[in-house]
PDB file of N, CA, C and O in Angstrom:
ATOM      1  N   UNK A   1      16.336 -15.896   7.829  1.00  0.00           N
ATOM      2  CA  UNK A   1      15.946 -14.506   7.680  1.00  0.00           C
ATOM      3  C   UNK A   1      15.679 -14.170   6.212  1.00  0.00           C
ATOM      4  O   UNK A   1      14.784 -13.346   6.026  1.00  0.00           O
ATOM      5  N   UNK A   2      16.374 -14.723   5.012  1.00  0.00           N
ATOM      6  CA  UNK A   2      16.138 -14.224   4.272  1.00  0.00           C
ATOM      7  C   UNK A   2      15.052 -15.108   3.322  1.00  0.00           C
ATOM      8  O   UNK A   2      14.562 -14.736   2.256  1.00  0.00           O
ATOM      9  N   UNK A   3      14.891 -16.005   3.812  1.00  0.00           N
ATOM     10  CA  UNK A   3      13.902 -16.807   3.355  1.00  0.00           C
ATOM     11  C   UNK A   3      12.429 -16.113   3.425  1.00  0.00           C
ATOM     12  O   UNK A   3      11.556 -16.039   2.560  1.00  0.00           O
ATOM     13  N   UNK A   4      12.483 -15.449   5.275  1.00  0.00           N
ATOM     14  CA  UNK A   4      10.880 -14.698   5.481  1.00  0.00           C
ATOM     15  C   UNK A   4      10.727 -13.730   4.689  1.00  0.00           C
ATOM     16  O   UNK A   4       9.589 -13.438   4.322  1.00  0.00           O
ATOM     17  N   UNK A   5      11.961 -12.930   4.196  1.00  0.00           N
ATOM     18  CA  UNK A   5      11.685 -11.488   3.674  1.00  0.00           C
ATOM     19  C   UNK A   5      11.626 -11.564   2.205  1.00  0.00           C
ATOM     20  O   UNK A   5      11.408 -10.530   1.574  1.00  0.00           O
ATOM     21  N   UNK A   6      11.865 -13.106   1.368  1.00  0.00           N
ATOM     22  CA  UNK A   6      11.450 -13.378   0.404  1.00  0.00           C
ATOM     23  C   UNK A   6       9.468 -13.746   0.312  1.00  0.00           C
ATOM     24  O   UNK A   6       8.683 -13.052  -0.335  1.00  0.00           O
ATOM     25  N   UNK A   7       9.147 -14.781   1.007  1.00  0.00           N
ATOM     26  CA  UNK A   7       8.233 -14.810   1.728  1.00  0.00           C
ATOM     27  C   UNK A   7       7.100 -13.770   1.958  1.00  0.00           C
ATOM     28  O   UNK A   7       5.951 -13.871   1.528  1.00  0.00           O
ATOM     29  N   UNK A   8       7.523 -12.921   2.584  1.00  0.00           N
ATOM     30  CA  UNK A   8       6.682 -11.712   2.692  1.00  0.00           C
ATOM     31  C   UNK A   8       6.910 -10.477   1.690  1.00  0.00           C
ATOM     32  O   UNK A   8       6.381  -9.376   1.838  1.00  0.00           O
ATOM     33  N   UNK A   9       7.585 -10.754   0.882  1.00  0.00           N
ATOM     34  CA  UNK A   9       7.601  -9.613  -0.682  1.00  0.00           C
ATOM     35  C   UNK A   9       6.232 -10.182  -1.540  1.00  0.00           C
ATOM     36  O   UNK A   9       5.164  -9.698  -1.916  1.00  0.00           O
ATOM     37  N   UNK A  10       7.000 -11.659  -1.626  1.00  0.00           N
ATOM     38  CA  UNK A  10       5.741 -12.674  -2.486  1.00  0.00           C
ATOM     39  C   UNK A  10       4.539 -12.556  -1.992  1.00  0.00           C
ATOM     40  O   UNK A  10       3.699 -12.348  -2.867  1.00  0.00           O
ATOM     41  N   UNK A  11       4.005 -12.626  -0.597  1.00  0.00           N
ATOM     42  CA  UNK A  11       3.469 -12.115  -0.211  1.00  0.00           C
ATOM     43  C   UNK A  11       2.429 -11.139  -0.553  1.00  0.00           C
ATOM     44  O   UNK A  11       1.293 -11.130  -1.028  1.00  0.00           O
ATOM     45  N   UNK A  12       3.235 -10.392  -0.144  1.00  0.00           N
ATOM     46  CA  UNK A  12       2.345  -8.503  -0.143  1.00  0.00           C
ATOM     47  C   UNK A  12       2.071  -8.200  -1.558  1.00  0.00           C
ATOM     48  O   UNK A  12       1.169  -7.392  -1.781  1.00  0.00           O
ATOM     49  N   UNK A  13       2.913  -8.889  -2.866  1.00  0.00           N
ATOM     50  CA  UNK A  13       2.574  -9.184  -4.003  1.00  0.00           C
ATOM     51  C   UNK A  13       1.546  -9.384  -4.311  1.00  0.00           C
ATOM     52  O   UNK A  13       0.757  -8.723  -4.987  1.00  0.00           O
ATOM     53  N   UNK A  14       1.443 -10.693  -3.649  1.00  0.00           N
ATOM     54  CA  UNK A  14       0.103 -11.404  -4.214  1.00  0.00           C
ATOM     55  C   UNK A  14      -1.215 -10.764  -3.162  1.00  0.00           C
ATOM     56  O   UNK A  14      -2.235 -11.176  -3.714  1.00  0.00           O
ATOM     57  N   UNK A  15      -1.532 -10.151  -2.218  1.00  0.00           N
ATOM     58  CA  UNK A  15      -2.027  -9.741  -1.182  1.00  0.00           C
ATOM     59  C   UNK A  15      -2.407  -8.413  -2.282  1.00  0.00           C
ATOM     60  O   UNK A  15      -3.598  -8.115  -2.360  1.00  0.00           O
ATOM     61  N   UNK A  16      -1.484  -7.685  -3.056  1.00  0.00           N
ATOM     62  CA  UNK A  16      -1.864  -6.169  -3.559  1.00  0.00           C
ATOM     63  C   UNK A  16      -2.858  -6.671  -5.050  1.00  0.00           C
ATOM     64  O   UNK A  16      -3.830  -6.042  -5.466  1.00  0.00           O
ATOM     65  N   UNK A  17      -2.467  -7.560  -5.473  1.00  0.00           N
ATOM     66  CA  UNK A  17      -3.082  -7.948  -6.885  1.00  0.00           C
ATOM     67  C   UNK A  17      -4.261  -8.515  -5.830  1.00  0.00           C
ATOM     68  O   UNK A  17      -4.406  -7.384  -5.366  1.00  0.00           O
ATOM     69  N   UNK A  18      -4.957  -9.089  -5.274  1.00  0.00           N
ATOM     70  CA  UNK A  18      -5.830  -9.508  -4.796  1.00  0.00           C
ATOM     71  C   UNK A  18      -6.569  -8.399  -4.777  1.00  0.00           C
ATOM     72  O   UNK A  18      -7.452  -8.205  -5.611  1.00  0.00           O
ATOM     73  N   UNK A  19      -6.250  -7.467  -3.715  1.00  0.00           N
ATOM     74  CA  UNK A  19      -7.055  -6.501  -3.176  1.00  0.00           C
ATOM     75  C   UNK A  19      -7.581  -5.612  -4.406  1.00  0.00           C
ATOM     76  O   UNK A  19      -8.645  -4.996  -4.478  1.00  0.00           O
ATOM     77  N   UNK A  20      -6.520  -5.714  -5.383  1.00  0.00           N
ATOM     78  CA  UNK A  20      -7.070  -5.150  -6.564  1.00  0.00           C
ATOM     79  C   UNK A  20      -8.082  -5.750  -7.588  1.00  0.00           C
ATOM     80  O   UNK A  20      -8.970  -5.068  -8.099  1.00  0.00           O
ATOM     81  N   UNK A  21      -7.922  -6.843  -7.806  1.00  0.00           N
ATOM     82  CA  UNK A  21      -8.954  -7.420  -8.490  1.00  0.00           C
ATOM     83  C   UNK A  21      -9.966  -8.198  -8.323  1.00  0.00           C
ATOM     84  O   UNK A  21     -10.923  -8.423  -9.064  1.00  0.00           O
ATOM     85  N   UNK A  22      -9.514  -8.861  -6.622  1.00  0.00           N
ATOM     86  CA  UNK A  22     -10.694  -9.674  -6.061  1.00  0.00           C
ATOM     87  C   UNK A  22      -9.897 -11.221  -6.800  1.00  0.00           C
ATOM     88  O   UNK A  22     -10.591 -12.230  -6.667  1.00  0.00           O
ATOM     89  N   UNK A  23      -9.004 -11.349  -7.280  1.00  0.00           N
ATOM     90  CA  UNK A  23      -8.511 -12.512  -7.302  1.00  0.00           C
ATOM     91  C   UNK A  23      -7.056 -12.799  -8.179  1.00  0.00           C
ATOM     92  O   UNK A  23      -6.825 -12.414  -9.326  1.00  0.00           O
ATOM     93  N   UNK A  24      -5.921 -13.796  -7.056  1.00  0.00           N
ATOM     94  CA  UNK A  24      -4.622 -13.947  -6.956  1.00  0.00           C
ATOM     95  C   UNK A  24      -4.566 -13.699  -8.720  1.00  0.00           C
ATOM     96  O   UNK A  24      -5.402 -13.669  -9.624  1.00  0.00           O
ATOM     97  N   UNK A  25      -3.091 -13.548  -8.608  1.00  0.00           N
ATOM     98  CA  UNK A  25      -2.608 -13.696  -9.901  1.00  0.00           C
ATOM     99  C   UNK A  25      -2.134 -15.097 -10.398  1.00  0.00           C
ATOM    100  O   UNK A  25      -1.494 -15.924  -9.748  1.00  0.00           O
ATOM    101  N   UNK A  26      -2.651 -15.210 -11.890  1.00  0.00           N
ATOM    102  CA  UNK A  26      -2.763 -16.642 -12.165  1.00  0.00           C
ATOM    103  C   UNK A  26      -1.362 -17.590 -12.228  1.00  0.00           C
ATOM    104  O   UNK A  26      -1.203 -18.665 -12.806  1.00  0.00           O
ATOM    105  N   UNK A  27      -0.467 -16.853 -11.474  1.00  0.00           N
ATOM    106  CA  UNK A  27       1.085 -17.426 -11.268  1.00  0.00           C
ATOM    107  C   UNK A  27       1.498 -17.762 -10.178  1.00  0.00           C
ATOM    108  O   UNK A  27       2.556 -18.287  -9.831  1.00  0.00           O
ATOM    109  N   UNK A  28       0.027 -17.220  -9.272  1.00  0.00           N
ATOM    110  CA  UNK A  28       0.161 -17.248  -7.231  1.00  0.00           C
ATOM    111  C   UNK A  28      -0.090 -18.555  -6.773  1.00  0.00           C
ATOM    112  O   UNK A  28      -0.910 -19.298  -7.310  1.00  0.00           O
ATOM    113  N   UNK A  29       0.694 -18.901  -5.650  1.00  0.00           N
ATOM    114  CA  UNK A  29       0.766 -20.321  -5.081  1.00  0.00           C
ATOM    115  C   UNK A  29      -0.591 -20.155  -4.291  1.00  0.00           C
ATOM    116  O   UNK A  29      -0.785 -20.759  -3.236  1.00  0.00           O
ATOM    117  N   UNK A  30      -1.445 -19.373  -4.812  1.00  0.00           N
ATOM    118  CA  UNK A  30      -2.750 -19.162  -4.252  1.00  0.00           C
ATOM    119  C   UNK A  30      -3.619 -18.757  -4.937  1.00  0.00           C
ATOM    120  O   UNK A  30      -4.245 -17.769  -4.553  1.00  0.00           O
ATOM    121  N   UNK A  31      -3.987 -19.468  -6.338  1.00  0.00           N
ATOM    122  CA  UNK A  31      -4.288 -19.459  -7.221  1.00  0.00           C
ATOM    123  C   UNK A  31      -5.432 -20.262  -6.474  1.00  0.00           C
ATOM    124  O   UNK A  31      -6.234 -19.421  -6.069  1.00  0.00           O
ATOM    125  N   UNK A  32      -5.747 -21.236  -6.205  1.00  0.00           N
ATOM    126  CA  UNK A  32      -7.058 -21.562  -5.794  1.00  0.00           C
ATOM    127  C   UNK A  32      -8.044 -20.974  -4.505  1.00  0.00           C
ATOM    128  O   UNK A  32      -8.840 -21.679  -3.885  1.00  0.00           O
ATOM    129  N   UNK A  33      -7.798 -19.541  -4.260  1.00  0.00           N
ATOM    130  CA  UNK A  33      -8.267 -18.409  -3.470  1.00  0.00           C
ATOM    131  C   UNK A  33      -9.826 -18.358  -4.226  1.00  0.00           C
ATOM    132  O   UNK A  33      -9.862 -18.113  -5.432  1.00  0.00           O
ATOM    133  N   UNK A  34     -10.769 -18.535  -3.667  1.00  0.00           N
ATOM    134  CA  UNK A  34     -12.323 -18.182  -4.379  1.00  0.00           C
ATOM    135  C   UNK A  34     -12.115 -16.407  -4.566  1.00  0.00           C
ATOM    136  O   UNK A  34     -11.571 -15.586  -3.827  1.00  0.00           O
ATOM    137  N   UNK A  35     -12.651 -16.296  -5.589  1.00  0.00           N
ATOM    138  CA  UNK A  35     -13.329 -14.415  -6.163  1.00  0.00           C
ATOM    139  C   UNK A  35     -14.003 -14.196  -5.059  1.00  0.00           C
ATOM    140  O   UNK A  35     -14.910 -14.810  -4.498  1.00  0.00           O
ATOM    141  N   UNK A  36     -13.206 -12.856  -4.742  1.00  0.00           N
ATOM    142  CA  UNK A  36     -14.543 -12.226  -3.664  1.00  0.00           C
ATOM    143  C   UNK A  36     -15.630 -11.246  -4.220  1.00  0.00           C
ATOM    144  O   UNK A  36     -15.342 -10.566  -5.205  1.00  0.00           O
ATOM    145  N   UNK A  37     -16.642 -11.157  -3.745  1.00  0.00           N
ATOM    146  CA  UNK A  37     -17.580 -10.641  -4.335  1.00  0.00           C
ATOM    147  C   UNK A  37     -17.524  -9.071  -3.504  1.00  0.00           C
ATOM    148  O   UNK A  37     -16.843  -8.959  -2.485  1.00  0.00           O
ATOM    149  N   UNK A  38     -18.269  -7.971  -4.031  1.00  0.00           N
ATOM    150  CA  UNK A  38     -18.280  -6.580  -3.949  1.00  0.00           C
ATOM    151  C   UNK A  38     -18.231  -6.525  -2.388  1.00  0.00           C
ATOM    152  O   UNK A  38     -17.304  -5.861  -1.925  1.00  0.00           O
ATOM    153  N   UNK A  39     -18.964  -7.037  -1.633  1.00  0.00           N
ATOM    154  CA  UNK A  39     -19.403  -6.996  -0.314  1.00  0.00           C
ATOM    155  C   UNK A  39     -18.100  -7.465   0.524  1.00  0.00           C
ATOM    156  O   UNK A  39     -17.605  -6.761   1.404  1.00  0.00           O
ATOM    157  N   UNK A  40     -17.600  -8.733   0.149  1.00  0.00           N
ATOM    158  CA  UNK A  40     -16.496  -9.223   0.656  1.00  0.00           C
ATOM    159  C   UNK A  40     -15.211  -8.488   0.486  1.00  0.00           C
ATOM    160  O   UNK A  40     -14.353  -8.645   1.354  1.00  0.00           O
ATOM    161  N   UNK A  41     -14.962  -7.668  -0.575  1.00  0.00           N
ATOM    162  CA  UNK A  41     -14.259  -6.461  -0.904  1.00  0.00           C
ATOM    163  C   UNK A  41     -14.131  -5.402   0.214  1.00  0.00           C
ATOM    164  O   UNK A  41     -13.232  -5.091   0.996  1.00  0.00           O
ATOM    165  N   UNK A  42     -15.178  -5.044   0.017  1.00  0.00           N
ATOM    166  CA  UNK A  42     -15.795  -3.682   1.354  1.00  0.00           C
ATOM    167  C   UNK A  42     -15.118  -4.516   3.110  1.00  0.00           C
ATOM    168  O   UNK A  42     -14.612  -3.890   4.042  1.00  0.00           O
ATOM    169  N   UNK A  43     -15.278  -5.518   3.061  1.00  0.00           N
ATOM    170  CA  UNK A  43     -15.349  -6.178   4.347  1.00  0.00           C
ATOM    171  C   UNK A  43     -13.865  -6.368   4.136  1.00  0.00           C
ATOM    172  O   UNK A  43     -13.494  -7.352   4.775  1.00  0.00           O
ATOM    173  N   UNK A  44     -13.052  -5.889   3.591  1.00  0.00           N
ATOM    174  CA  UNK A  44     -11.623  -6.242   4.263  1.00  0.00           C
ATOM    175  C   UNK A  44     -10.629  -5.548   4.543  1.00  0.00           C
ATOM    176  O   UNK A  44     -10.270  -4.713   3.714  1.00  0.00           O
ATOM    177  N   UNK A  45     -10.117  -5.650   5.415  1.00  0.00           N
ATOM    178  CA  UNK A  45      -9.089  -4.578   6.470  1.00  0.00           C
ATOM    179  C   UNK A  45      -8.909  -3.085   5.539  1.00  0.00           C
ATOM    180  O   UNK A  45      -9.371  -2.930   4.408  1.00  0.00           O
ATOM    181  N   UNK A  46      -8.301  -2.285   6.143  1.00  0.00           N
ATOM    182  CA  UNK A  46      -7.681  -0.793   4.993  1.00  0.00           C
ATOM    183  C   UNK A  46      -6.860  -1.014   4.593  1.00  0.00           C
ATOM    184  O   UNK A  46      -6.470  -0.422   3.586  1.00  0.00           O
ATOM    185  N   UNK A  47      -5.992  -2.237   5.327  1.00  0.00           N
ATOM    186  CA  UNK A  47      -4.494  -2.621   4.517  1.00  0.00           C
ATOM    187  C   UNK A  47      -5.115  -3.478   2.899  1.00  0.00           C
ATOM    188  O   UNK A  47      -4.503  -3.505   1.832  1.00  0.00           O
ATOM    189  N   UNK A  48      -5.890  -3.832   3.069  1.00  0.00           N
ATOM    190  CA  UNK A  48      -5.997  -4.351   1.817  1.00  0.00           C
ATOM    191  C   UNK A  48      -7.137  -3.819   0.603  1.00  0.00           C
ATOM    192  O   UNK A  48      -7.505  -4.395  -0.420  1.00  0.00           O
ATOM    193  N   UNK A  49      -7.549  -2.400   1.203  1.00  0.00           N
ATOM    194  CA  UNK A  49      -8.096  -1.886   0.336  1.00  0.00           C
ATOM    195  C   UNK A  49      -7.293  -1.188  -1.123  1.00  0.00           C
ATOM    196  O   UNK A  49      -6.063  -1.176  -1.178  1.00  0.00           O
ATOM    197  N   UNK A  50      -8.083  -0.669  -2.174  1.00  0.00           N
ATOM    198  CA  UNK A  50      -6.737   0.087  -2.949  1.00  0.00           C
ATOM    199  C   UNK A  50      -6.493   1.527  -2.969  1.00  0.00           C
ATOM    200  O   UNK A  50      -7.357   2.403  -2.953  1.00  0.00           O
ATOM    201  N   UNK A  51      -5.042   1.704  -3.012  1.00  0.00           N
ATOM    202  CA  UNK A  51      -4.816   3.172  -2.672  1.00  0.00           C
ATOM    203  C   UNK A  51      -5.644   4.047  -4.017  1.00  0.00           C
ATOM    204  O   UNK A  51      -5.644   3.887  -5.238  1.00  0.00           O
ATOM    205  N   UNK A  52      -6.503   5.292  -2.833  1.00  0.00           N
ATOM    206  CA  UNK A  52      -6.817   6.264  -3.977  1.00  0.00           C
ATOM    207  C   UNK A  52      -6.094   7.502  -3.450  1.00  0.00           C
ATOM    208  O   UNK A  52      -5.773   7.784  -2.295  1.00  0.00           O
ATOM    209  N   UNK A  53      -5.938   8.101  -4.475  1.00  0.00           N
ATOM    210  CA  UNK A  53      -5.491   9.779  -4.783  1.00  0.00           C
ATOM    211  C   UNK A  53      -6.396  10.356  -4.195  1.00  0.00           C
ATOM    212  O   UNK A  53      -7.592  10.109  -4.352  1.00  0.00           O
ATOM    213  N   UNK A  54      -5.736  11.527  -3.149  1.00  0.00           N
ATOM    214  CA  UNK A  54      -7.057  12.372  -3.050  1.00  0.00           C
ATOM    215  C   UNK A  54      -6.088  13.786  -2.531  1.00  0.00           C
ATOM    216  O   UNK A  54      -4.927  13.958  -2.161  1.00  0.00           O
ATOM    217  N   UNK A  55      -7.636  14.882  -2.805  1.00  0.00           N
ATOM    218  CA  UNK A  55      -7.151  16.323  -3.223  1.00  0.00           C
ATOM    219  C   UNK A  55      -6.653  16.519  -2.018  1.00  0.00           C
ATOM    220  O   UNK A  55      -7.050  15.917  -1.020  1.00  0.00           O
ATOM    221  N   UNK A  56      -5.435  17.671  -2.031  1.00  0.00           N
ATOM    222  CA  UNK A  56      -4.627  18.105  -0.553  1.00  0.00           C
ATOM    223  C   UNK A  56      -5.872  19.504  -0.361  1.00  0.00           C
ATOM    224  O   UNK A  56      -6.268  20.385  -1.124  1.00  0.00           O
ATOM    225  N   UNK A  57      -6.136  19.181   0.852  1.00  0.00           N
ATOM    226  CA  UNK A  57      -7.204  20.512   0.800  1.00  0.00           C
ATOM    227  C   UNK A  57      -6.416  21.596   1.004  1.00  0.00           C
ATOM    228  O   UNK A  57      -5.219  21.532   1.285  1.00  0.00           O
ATOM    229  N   UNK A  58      -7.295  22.979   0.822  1.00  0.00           N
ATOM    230  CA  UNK A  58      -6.532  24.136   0.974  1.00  0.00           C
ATOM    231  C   UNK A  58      -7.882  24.654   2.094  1.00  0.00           C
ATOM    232  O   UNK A  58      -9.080  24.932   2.150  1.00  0.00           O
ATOM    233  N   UNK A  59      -6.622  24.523   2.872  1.00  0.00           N
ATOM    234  CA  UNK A  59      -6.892  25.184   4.482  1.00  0.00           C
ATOM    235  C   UNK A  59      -7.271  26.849   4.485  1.00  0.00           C
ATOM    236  O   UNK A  59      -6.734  27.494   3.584  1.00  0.00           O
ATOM    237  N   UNK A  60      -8.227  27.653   5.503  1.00  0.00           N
ATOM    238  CA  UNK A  60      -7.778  29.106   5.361  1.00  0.00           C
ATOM    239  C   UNK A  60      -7.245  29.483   5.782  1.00  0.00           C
ATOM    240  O   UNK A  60      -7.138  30.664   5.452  1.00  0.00           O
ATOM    241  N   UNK A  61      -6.246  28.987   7.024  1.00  0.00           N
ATOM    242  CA  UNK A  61      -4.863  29.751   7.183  1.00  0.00           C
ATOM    243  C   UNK A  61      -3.785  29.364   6.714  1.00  0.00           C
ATOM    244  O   UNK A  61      -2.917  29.322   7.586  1.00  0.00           O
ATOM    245  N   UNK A  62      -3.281  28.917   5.261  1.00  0.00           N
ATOM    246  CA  UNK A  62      -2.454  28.429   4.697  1.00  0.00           C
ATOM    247  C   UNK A  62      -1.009  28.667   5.177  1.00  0.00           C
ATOM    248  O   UNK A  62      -0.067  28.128   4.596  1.00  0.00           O
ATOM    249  N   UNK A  63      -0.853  29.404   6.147  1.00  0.00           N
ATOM    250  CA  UNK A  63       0.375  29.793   6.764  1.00  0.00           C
ATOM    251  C   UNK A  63       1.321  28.578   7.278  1.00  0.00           C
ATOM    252  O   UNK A  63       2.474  28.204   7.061  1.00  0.00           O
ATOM    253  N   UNK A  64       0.406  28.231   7.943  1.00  0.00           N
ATOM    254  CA  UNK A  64       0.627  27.064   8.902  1.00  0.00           C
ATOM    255  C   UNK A  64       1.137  25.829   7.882  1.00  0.00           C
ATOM    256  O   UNK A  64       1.961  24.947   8.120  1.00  0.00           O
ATOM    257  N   UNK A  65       0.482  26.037   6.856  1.00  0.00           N
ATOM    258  CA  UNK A  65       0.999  24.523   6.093  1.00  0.00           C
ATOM    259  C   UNK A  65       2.514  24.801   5.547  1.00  0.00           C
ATOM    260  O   UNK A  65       2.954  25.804   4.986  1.00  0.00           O
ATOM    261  N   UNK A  66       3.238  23.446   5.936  1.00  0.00           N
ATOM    262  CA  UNK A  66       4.701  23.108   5.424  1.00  0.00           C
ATOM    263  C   UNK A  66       4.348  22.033   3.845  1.00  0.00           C
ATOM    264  O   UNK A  66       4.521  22.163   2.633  1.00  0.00           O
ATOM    265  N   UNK A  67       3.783  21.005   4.762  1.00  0.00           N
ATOM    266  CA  UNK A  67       3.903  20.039   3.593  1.00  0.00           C
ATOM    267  C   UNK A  67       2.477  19.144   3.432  1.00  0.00           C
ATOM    268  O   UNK A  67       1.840  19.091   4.484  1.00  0.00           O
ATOM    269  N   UNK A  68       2.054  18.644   2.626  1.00  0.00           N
ATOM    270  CA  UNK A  68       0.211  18.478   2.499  1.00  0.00           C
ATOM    271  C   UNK A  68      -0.199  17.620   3.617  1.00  0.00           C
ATOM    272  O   UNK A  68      -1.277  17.404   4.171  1.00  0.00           O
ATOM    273  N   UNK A  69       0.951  17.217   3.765  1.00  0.00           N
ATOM    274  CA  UNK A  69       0.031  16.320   5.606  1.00  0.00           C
ATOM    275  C   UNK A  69      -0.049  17.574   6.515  1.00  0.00           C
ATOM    276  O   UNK A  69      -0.478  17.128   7.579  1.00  0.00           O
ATOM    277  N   UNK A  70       0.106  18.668   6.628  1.00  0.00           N
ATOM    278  CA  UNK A  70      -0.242  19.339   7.146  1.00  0.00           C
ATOM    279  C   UNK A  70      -1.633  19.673   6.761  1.00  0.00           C
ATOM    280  O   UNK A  70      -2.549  19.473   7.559  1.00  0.00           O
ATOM    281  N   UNK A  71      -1.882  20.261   5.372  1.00  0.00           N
ATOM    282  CA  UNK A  71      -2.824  20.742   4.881  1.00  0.00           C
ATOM    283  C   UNK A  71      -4.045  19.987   5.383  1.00  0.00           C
ATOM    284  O   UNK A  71      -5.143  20.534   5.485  1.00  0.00           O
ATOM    285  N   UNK A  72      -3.763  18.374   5.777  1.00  0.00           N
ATOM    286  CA  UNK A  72      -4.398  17.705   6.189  1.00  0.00           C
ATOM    287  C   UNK A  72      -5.250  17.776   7.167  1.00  0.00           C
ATOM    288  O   UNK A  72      -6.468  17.942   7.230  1.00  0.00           O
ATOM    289  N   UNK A  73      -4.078  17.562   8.219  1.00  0.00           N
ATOM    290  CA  UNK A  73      -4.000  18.152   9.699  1.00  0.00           C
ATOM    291  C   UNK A  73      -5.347  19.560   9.869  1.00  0.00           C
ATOM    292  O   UNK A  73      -6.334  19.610  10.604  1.00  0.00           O
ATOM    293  N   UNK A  74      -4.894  20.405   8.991  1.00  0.00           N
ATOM    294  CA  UNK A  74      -5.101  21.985   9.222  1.00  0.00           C
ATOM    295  C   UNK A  74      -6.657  21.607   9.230  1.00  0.00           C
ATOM    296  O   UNK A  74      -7.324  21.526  10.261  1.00  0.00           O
ATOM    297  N   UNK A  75      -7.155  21.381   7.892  1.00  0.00           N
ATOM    298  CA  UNK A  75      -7.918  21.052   7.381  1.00  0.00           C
ATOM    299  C   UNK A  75      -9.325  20.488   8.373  1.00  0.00           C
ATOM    300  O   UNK A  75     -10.428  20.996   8.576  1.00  0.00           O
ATOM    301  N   UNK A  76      -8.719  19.280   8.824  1.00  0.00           N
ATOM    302  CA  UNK A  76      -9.599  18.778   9.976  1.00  0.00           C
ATOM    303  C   UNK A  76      -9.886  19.504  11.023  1.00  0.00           C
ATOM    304  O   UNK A  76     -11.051  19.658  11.390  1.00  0.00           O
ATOM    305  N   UNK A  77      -8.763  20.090  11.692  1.00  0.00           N
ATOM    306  CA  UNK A  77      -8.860  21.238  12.694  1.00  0.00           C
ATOM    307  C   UNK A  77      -9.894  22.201  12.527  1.00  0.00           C
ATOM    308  O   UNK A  77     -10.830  22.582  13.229  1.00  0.00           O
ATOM    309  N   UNK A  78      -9.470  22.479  11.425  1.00  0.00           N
ATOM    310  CA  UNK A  78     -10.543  23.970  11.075  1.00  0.00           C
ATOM    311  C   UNK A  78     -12.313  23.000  10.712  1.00  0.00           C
ATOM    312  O   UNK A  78     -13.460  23.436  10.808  1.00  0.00           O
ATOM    313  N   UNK A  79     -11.998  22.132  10.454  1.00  0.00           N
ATOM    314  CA  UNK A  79     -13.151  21.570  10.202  1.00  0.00           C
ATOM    315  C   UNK A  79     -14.264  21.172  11.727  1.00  0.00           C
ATOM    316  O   UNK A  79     -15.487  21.231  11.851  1.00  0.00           O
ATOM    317  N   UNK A  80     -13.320  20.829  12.564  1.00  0.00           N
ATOM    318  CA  UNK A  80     -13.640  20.848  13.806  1.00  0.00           C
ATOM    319  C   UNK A  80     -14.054  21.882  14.986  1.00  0.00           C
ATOM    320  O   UNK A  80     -14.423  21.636  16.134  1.00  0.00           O
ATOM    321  N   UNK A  81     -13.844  23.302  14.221  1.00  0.00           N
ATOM    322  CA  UNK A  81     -13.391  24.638  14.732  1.00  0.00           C
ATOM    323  C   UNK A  81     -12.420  24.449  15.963  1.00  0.00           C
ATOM    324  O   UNK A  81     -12.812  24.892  17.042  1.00  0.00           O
ATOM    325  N   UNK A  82     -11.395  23.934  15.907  1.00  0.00           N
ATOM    326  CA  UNK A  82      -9.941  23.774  16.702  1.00  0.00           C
ATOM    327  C   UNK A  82      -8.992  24.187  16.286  1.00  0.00           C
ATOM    328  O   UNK A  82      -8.829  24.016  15.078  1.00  0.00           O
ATOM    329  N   UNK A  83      -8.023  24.848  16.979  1.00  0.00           N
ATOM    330  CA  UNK A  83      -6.918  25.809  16.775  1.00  0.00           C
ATOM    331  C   UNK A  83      -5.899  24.703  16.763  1.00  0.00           C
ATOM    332  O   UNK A  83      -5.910  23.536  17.154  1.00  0.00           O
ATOM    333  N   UNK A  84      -4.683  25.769  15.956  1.00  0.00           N
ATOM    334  CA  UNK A  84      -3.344  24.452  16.146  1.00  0.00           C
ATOM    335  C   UNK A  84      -2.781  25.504  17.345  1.00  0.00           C
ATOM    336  O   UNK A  84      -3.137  26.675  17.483  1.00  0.00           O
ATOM    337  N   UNK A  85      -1.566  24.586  18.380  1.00  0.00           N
ATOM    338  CA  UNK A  85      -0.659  25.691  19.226  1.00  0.00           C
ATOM    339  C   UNK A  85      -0.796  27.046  18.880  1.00  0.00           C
ATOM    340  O   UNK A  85      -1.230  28.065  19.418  1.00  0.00           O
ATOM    341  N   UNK A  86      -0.338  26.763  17.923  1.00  0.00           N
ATOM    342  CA  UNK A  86       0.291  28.701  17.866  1.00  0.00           C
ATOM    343  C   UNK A  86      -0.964  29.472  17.296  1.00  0.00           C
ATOM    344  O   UNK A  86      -1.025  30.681  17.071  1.00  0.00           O
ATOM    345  N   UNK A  87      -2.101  28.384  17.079  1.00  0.00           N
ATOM    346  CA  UNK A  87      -3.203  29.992  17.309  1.00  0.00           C
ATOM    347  C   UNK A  87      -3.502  30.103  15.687  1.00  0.00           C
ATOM    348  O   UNK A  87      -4.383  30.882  15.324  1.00  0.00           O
ATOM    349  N   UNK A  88      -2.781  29.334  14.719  1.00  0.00           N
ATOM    350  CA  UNK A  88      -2.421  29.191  13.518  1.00  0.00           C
ATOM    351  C   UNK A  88      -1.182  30.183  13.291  1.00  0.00           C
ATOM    352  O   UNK A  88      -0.633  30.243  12.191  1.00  0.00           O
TER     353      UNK A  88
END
């Protein structure tokens, strides 16, 4: 057990520096991984894309929002013209 969860830290390590630069870090037991090119980038899962920041929208019935995954939520709704339960 604790072998995998070493394993899969190293892992997701080397998996996040990838996704970020398009190639392992020069200390990775996968150091001979080919550069991916822009296209091959685009083409790989969302888990291995890189996290971006993005704005919490402001909904117009701001009532309803608790916490920005709501704002989220709201956001789409109203974008959809769909009500939440309570009508907002």
């Amino acid at each position: 057990m604790k072998r995998t969860v070493i394993f899969i830290a190293l892992f997701s390590l080397t998996s996040v520096a990838m996704a970020q630069t398009g190639k392992p870090p020069a200390d990775s037991i996968h150091a001979n991984v080919p550069v991916l090119t822009e296209k091959q980038k685009s083409r790989l899962p969302w888990s291995w894309q890189p996290v971006k920041n993005s704005e919490v929208p402001t909904p117009a019935h701001s009532s309803w929002v608790r916490t920005p995954i709501d704002a989220f939520i709201l956001a789409k709704l109203e974008e959809k013209k769909n009500q939440t339960v309570s009508g907002y």
